[in-house]
N, C-alpha and C positions, 0 to 999 in steps of 0.2 A: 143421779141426773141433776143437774141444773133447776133451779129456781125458776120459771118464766111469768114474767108480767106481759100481760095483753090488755091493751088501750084498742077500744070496738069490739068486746067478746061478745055483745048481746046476740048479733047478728051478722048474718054473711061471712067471709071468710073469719073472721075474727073468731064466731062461733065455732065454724068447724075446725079451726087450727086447734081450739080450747080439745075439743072433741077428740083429735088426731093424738094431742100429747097424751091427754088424760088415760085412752087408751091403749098407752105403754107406759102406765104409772108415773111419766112424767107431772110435778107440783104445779100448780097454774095457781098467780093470782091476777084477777081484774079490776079496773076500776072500773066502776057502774054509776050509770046516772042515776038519780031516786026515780023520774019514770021512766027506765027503762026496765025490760023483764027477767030477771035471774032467775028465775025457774030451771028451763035447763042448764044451767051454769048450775046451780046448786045440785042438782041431779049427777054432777061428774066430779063433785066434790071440788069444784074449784072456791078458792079463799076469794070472797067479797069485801071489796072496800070501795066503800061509800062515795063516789066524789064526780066533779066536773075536770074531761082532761083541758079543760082553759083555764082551770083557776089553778094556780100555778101551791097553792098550799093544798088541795086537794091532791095535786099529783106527786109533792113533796111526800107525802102519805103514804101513798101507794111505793114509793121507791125506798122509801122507810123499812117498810115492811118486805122488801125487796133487799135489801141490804146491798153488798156488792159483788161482782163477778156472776151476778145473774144476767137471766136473758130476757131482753125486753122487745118486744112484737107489736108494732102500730099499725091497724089497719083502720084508723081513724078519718072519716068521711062523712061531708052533708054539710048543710048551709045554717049560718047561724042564724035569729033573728034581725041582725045590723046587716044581712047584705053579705058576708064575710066569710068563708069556708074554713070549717073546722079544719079542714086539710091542711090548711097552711098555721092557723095562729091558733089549735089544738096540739099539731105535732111540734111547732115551735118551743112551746112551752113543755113539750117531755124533754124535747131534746135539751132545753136549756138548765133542766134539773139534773137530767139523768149525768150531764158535764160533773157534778158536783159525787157521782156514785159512783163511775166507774165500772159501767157495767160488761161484762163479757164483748156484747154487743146489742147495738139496736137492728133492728130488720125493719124495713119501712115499705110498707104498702102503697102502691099508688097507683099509676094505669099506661099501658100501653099507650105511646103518644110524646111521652114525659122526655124531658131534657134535651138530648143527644137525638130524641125518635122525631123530632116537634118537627122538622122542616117534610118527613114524609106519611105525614095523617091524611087522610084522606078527604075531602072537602066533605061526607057524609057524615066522618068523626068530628071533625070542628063544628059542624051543625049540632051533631047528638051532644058533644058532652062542652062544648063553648070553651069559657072564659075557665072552670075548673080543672083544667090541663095544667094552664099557667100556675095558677095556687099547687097544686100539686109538684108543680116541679123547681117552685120557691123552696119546699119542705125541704125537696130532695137536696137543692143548691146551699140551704142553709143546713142539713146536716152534714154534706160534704164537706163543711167548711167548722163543723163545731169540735173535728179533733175524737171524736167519739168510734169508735171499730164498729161498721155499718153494713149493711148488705140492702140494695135498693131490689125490689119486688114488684116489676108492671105485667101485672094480669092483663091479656087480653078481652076482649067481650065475655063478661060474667053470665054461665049458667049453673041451672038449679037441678042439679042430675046428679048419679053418683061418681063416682071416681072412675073415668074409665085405664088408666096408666098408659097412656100415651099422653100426658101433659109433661114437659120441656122445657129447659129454661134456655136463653138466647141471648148473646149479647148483641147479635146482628140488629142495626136500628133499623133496618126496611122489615121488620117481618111483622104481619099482623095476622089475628087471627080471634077465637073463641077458648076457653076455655073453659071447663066446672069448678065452681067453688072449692068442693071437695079437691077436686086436682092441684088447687094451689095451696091449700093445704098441707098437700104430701110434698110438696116442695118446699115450702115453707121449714118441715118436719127435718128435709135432707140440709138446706143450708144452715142450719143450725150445728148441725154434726160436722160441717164441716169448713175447715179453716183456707181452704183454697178460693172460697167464696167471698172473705173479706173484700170491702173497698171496693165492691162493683157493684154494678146494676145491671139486671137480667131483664127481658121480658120473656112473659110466661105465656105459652099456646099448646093448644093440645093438636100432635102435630096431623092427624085426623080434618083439624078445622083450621090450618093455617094456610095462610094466602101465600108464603114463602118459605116452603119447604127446606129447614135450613140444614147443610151437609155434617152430620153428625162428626165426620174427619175432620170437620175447620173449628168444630165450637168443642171444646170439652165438656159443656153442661148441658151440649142435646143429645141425652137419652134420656126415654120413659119409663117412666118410674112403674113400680109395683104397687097399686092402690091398696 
């Protein structure tokens, strides 16, 4: 199996994708902040290096130790001190190193809403999640554009429950919905394995909790997965 680097393991998906590999003996390494907490990351045996994914020599680091034809997993999210979303000028700077490795591919996490979705969010979602739609789909625009083999990853509303395998992935831009952490996870697990997934962006709902039921015959990536 493949190498995978995950940039946000500590927490939320980032943790349970770490969680998802490790328990098929897939290799994980993370970049970790000094406060952040690796406990369970140590606990699955995942390889720790040290570093900020904005500063661009700590993440040379990490992709060091990553070599090349590995796989690298951004679920990198939150506001910096300056105002500024790690979303946009955290995954910036993977993606600007990772140019230089060559890796398998990147998978980039971001959210329901993002790119191609923006014009049908709903006036509740622009209220909830604002201005970091935009940053998040700067990520998405600036790694469609860095030449790099990508798979774009928009979770819908994040919950904290187990896997139930009915989460989906979509390319349809009207569909919104909820999903669990866990669940995007095992999607996360599937487009990795597979090369039909290049060069798109999905959103993810578990079709249980989706406001747009979408027809398994028109999309080839809506079926539910096996948690």
């Amino acid at each position: 199996m493949k190498l995978v680097l995950i940039f946000g393991a500590t927490r939320g998906v980032g943790l349970e994708v770490a969680y998802r590999l490790r328990g098929r003996n897939q290799p994980v390494l993370a970049l970790v902040r000094p406060n952040s907490e690796p406990a369970p990351l140590k606990t699955l045996d995942v390889e720790i290096i040290p570093g900020d994914a904005t500063c661009s020599g700590d993440v040379e680091r990490a992709f060091m130790a990553l070599g090349t034809d590995g796989i690298v997993i951004s679920t990198l999210a939150g506001r910096l001190d300056d105002g500024t979303y790690v979303d946009e000028t955290g995954n910036q700077t993977v993606i600007d190193v990772a140019r230089r490795y060559a890796p398998e591919r990147l998978v980039l996490v971001t959210a329901i809403g993002c790119g191609e979705m923006m014009p049908y969010r709903s006036e509740q979602a622009i209220a909830a999640f604002g201005d970091v739609v935009e940053a998040k789909t700067r990520a998405e625009d600036y790694l469609r554009t860095s030449g790099l083999p990508y798979t774009i990853i928009r979770p819908g509303g994040l919950l904290s429950a187990p896997a139930t395998g009915r989460a989906i992935l979509s390319t349809k831009p009207t569909i919104h919905g909820m999903i669990t952490r866990a669940d995007v996870a095992c999607l996360i697990e599937r487009v990795i394995d597979e090369h039909n997934s290049l060069g798109k962006a999905f959103a993810a709902v578990d079709l249980d909790h989706s406001r747009l039921d979408p027809d398994p015959s028109k999309d080839s990536h809506a079926e539910p997965l096996t948690p």
